[in-house]
mmCIF file as Biopython writes it, N, C-alpha, C and O atoms, coordinates in Angstrom:
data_model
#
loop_
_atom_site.group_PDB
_atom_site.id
_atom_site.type_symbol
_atom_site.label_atom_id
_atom_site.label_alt_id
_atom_site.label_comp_id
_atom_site.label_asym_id
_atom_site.label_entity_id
_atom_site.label_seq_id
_atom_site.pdbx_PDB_ins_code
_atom_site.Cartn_x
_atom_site.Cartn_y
_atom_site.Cartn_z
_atom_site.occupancy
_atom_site.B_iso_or_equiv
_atom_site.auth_seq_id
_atom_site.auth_asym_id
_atom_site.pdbx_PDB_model_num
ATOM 1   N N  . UNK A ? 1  ? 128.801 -82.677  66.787  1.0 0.0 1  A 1 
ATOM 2   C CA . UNK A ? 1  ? 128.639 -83.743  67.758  1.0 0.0 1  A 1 
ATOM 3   C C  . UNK A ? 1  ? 127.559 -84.695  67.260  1.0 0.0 1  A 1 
ATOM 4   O O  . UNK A ? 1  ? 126.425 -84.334  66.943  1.0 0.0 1  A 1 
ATOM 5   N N  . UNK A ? 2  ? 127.952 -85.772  67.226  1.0 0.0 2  A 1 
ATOM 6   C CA . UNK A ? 2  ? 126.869 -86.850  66.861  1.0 0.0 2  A 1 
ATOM 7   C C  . UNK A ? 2  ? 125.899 -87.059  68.217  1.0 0.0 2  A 1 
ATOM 8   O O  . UNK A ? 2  ? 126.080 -87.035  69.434  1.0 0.0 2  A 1 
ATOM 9   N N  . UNK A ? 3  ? 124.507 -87.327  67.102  1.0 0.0 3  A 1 
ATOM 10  C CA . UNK A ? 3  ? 123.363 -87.665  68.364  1.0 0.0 3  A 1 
ATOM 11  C C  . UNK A ? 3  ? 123.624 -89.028  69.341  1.0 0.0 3  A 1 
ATOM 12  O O  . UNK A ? 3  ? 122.749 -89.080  70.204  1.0 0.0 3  A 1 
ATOM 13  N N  . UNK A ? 4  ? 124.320 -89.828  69.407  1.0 0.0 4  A 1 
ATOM 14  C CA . UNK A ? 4  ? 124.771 -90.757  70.282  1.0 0.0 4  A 1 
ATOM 15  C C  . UNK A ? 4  ? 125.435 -90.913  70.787  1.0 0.0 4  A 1 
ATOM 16  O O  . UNK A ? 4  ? 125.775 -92.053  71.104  1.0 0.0 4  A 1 
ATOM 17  N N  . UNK A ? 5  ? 126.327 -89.290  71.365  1.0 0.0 5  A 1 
ATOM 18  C CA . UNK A ? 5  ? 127.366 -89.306  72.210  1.0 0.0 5  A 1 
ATOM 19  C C  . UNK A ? 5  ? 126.595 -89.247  73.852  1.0 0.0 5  A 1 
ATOM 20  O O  . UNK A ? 5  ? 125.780 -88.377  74.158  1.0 0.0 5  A 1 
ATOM 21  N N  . UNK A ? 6  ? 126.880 -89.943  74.438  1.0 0.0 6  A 1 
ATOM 22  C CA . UNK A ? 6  ? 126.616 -90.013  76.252  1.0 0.0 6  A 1 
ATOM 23  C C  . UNK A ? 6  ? 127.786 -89.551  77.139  1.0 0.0 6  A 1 
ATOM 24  O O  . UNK A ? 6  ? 128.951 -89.612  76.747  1.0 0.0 6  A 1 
ATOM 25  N N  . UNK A ? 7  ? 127.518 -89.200  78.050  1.0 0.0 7  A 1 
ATOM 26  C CA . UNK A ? 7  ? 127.776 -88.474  78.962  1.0 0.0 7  A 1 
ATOM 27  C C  . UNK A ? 7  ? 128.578 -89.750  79.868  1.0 0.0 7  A 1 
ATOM 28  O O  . UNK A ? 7  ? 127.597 -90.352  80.303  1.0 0.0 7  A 1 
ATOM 29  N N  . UNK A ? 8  ? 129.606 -90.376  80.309  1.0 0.0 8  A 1 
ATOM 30  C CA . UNK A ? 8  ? 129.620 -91.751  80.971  1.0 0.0 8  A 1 
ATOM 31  C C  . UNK A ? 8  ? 129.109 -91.430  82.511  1.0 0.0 8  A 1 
ATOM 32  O O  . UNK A ? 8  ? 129.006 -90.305  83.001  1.0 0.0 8  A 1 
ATOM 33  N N  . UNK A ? 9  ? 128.770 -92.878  83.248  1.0 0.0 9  A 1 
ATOM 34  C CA . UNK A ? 9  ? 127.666 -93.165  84.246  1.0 0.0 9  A 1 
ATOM 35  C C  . UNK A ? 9  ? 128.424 -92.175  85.472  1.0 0.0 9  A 1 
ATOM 36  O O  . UNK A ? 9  ? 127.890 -91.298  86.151  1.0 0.0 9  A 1 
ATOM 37  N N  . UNK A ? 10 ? 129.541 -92.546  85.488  1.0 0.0 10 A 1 
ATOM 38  C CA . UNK A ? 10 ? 130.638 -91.394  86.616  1.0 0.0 10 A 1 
ATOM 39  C C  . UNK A ? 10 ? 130.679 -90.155  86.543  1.0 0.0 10 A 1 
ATOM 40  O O  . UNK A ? 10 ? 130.580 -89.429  87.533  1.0 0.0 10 A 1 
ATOM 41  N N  . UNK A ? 11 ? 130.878 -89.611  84.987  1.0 0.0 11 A 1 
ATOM 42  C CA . UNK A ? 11 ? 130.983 -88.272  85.167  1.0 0.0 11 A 1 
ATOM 43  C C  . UNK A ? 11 ? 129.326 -87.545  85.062  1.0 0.0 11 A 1 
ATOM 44  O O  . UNK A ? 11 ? 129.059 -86.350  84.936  1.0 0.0 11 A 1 
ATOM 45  N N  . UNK A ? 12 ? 128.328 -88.770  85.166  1.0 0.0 12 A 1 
ATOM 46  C CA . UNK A ? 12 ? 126.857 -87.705  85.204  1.0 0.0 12 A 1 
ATOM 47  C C  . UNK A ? 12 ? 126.997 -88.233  87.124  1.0 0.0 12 A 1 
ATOM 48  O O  . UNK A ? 12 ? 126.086 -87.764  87.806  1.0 0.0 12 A 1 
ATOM 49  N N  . UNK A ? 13 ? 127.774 -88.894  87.701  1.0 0.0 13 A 1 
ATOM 50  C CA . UNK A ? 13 ? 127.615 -88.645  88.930  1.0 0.0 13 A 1 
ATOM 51  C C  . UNK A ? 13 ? 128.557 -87.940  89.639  1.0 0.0 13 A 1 
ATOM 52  O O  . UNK A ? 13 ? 128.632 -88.175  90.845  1.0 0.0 13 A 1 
ATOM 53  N N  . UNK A ? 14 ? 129.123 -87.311  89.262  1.0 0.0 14 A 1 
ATOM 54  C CA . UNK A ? 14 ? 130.310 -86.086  89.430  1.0 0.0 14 A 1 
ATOM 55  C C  . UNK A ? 14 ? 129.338 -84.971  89.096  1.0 0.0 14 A 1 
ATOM 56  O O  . UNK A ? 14 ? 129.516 -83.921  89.712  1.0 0.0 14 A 1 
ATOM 57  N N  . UNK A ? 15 ? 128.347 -85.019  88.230  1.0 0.0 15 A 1 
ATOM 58  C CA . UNK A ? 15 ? 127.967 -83.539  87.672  1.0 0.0 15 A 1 
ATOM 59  C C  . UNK A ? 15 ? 126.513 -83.650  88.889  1.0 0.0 15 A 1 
ATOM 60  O O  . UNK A ? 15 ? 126.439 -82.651  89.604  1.0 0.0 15 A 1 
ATOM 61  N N  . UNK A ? 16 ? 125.564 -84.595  89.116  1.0 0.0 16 A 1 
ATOM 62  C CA . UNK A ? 16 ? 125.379 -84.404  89.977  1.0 0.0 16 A 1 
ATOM 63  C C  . UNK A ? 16 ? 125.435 -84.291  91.399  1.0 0.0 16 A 1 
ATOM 64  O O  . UNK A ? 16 ? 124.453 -84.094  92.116  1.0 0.0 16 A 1 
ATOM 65  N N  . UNK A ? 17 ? 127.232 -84.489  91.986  1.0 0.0 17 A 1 
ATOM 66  C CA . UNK A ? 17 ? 127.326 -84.155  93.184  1.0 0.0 17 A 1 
ATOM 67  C C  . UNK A ? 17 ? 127.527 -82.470  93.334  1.0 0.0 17 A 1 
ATOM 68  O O  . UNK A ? 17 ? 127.117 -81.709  94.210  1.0 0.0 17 A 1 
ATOM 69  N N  . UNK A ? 18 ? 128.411 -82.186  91.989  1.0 0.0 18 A 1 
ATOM 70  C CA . UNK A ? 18 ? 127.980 -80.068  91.882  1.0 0.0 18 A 1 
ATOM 71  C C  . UNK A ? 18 ? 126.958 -79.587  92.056  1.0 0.0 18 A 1 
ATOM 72  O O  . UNK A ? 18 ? 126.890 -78.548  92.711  1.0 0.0 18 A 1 
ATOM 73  N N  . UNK A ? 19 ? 125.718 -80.241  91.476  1.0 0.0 19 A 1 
ATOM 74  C CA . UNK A ? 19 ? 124.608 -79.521  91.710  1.0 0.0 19 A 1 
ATOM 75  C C  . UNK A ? 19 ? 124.313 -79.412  93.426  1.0 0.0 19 A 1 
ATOM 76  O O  . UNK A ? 19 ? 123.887 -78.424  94.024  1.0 0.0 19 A 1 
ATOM 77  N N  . UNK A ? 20 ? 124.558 -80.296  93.805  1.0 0.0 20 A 1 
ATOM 78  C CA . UNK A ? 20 ? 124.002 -80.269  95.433  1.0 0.0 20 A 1 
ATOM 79  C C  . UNK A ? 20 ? 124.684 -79.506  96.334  1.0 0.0 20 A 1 
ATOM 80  O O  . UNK A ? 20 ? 124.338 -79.230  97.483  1.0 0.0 20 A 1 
ATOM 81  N N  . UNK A ? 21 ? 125.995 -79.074  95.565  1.0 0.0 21 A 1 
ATOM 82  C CA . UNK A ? 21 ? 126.833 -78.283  96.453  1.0 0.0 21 A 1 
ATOM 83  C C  . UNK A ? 21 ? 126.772 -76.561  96.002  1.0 0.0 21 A 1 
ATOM 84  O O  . UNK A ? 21 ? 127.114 -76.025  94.947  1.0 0.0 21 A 1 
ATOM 85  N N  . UNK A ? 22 ? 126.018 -75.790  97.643  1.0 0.0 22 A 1 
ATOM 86  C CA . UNK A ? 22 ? 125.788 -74.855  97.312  1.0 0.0 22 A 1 
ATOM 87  C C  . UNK A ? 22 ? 126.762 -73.731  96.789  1.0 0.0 22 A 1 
ATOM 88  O O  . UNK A ? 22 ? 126.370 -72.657  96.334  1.0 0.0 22 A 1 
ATOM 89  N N  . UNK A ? 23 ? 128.237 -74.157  96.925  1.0 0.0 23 A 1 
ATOM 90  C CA . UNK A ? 23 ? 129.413 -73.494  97.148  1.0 0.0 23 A 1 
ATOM 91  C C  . UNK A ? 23 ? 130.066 -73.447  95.262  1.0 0.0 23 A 1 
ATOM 92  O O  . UNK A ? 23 ? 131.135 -73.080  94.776  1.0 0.0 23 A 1 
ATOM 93  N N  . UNK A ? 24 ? 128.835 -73.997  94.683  1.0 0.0 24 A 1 
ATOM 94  C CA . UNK A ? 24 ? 129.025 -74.452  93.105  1.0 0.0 24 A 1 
ATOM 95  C C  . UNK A ? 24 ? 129.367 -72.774  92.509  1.0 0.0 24 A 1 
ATOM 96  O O  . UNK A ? 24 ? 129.057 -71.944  93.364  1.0 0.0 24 A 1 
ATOM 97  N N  . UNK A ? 25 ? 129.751 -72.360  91.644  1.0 0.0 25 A 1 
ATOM 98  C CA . UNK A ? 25 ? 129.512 -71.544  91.029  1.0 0.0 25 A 1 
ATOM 99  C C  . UNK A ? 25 ? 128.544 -71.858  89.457  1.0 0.0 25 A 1 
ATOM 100 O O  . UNK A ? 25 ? 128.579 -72.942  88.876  1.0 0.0 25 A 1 
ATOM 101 N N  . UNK A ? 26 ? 127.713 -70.637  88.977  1.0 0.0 26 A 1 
ATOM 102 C CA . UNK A ? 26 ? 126.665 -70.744  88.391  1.0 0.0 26 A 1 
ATOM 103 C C  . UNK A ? 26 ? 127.456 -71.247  87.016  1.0 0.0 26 A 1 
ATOM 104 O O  . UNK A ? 26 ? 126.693 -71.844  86.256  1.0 0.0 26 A 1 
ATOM 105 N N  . UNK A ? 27 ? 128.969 -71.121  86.485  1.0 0.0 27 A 1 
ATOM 106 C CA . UNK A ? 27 ? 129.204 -71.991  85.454  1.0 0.0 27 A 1 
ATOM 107 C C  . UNK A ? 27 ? 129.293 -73.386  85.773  1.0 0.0 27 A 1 
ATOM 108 O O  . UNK A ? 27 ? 128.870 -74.296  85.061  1.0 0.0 27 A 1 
ATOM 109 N N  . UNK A ? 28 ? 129.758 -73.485  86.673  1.0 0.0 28 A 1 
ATOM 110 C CA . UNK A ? 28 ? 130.255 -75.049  87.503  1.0 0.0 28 A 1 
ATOM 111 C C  . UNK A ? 28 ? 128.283 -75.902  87.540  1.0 0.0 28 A 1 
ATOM 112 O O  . UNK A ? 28 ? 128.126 -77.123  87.513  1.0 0.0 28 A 1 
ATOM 113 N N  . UNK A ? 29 ? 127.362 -75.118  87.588  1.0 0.0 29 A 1 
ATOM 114 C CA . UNK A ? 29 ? 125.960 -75.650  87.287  1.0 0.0 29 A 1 
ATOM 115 C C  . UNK A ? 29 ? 125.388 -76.095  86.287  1.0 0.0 29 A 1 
ATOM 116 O O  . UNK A ? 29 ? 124.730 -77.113  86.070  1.0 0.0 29 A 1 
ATOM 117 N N  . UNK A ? 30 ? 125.911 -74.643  85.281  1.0 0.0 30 A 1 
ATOM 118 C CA . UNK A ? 30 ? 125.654 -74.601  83.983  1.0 0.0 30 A 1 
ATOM 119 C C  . UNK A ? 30 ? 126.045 -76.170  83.034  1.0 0.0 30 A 1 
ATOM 120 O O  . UNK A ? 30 ? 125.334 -76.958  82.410  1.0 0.0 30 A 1 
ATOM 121 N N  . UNK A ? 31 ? 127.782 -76.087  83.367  1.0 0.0 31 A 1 
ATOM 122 C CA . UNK A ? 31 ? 128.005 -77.304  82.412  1.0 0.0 31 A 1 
ATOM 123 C C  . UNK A ? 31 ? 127.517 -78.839  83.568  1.0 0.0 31 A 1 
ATOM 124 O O  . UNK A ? 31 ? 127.114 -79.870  83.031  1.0 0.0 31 A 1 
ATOM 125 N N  . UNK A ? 32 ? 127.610 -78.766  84.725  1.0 0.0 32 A 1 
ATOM 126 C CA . UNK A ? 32 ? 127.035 -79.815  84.871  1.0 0.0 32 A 1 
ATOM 127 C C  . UNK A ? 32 ? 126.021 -80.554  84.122  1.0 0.0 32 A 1 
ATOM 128 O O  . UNK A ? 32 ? 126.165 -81.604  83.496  1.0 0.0 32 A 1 
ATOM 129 N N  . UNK A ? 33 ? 124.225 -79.337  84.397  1.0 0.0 33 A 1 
ATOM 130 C CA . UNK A ? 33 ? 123.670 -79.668  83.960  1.0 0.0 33 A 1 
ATOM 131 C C  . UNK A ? 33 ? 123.752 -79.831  82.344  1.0 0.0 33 A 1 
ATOM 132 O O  . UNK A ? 33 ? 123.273 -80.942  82.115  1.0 0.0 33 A 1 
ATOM 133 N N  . UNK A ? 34 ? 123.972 -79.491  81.661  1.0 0.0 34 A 1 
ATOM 134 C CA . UNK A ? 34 ? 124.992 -79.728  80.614  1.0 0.0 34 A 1 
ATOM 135 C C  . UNK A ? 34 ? 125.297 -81.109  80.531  1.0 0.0 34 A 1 
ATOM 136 O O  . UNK A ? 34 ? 124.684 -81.609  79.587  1.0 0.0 34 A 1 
ATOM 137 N N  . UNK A ? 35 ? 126.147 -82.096  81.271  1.0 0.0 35 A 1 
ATOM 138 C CA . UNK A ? 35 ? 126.833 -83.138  81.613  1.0 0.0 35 A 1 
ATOM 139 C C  . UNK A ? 35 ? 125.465 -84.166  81.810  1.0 0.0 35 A 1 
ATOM 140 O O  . UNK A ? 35 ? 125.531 -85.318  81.379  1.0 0.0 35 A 1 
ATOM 141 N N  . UNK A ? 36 ? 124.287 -83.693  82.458  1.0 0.0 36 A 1 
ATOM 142 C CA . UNK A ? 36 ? 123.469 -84.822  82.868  1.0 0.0 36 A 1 
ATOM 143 C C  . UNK A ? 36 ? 122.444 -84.980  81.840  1.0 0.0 36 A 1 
ATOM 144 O O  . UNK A ? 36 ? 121.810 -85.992  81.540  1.0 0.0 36 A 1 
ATOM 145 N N  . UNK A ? 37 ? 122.381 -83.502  81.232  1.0 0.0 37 A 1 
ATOM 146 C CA . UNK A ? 37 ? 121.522 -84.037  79.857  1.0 0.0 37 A 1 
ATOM 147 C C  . UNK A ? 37 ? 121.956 -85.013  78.621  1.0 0.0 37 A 1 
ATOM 148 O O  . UNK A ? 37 ? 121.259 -85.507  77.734  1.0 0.0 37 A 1 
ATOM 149 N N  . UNK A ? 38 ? 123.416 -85.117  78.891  1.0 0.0 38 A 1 
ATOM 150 C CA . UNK A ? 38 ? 123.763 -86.132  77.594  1.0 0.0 38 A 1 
ATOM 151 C C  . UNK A ? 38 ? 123.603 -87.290  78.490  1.0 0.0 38 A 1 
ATOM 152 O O  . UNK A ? 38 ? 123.473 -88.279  77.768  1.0 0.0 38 A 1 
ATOM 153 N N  . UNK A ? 39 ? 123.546 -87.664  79.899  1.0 0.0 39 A 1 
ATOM 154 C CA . UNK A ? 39 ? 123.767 -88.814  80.264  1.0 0.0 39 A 1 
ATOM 155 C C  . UNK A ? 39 ? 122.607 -89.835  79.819  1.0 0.0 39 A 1 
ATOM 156 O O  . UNK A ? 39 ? 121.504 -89.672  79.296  1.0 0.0 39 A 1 
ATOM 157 N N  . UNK A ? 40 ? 123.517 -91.244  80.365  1.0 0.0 40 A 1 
ATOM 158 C CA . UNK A ? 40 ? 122.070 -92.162  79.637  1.0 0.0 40 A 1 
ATOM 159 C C  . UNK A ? 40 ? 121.192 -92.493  80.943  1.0 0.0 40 A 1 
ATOM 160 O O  . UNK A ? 40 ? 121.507 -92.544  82.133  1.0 0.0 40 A 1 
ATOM 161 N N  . UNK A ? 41 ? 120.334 -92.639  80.473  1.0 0.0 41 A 1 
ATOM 162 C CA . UNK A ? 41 ? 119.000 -92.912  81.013  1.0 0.0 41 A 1 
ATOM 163 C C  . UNK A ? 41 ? 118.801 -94.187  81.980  1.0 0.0 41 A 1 
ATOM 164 O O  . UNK A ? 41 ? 119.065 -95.351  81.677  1.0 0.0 41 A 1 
ATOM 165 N N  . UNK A ? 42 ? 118.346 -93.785  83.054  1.0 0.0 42 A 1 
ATOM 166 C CA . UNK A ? 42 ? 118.273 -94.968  84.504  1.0 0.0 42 A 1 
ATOM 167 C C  . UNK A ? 42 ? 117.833 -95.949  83.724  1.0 0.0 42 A 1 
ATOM 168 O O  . UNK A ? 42 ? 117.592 -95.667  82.551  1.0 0.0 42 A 1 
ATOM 169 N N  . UNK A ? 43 ? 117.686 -96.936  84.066  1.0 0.0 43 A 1 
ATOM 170 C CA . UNK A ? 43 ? 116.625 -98.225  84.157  1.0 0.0 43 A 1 
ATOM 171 C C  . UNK A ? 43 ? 115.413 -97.909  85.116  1.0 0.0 43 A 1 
ATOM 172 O O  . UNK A ? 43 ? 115.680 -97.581  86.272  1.0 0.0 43 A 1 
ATOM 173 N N  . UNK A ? 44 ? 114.628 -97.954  84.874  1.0 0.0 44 A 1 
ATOM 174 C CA . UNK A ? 44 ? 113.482 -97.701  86.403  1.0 0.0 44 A 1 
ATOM 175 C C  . UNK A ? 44 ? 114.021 -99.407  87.338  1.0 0.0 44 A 1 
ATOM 176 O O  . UNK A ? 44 ? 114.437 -100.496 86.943  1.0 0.0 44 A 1 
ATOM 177 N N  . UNK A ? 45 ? 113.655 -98.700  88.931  1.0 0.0 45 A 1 
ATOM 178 C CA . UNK A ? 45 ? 113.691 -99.518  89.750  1.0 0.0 45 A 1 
ATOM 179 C C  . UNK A ? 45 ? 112.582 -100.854 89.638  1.0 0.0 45 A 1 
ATOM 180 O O  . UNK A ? 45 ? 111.487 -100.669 89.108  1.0 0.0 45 A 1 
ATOM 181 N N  . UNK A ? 46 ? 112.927 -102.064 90.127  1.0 0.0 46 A 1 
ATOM 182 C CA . UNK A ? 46 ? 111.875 -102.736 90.185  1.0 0.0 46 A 1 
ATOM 183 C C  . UNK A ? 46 ? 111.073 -102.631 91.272  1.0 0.0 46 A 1 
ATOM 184 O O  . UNK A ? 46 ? 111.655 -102.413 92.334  1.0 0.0 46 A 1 
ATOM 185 N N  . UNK A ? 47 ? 109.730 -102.741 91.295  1.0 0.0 47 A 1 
ATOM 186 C CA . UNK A ? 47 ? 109.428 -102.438 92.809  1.0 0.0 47 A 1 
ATOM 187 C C  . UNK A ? 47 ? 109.145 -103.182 93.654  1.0 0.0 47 A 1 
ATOM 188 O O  . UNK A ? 47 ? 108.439 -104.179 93.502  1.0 0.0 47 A 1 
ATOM 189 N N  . UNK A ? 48 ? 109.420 -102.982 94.208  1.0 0.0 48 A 1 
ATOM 190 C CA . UNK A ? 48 ? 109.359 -103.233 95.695  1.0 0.0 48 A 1 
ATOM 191 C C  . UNK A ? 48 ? 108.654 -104.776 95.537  1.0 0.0 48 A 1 
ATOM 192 O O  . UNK A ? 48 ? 107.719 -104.992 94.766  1.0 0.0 48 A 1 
ATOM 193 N N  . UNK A ? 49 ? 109.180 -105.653 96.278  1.0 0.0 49 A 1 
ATOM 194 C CA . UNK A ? 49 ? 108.631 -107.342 96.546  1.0 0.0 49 A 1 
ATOM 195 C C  . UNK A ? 49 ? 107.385 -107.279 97.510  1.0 0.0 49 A 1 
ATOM 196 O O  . UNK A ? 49 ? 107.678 -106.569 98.472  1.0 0.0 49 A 1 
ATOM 197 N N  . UNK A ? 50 ? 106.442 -107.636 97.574  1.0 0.0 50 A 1 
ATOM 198 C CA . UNK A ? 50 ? 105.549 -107.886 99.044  1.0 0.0 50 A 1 
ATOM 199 C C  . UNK A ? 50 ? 105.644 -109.012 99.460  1.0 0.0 50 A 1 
ATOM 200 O O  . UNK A ? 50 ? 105.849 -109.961 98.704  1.0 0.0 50 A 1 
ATOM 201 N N  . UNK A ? 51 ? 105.501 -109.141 100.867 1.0 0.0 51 A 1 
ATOM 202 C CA . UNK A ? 51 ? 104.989 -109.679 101.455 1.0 0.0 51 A 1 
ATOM 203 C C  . UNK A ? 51 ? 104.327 -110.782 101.603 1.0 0.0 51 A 1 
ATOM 204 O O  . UNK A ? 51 ? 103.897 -110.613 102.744 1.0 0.0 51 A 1 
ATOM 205 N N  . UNK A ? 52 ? 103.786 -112.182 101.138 1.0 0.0 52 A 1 
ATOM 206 C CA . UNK A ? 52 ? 103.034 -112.681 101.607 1.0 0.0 52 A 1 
ATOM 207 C C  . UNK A ? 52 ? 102.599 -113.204 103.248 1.0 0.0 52 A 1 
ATOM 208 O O  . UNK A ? 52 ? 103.463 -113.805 103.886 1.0 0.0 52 A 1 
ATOM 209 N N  . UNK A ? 53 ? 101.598 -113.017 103.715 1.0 0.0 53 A 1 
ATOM 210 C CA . UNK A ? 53 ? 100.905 -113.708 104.966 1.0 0.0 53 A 1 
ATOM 211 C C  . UNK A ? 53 ? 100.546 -114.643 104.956 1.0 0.0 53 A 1 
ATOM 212 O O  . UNK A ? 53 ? 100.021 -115.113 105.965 1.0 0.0 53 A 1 
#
């Protein structure tokens, strides 16, 4: 496997809706997490706007 294979943005959000479900079985965890370690990496949020008064 080459080092620049990713995980695509859907199926690391498929792998984390298994994790949340307690009804997962411990392979069904296994390769998830599996699935979210190749995924690519968020952007950080921008934060938050304030306010001026």
């Amino acid at each position: 496997m080459s080092n620049n294979e990713k995980s695509s943005k859907k199926l690391a959000s498929l792998a984390g809706k298994v994790l949340q479900q307690k009804s997962a079985t411990e392979a069904a965890k296994k390769l998830a997490g599996s699935v979210l370690t190749q995924a690519p990496d968020r952007k950080p949020s921008p934060p938050p706007k304030r306010r001026g008064r």
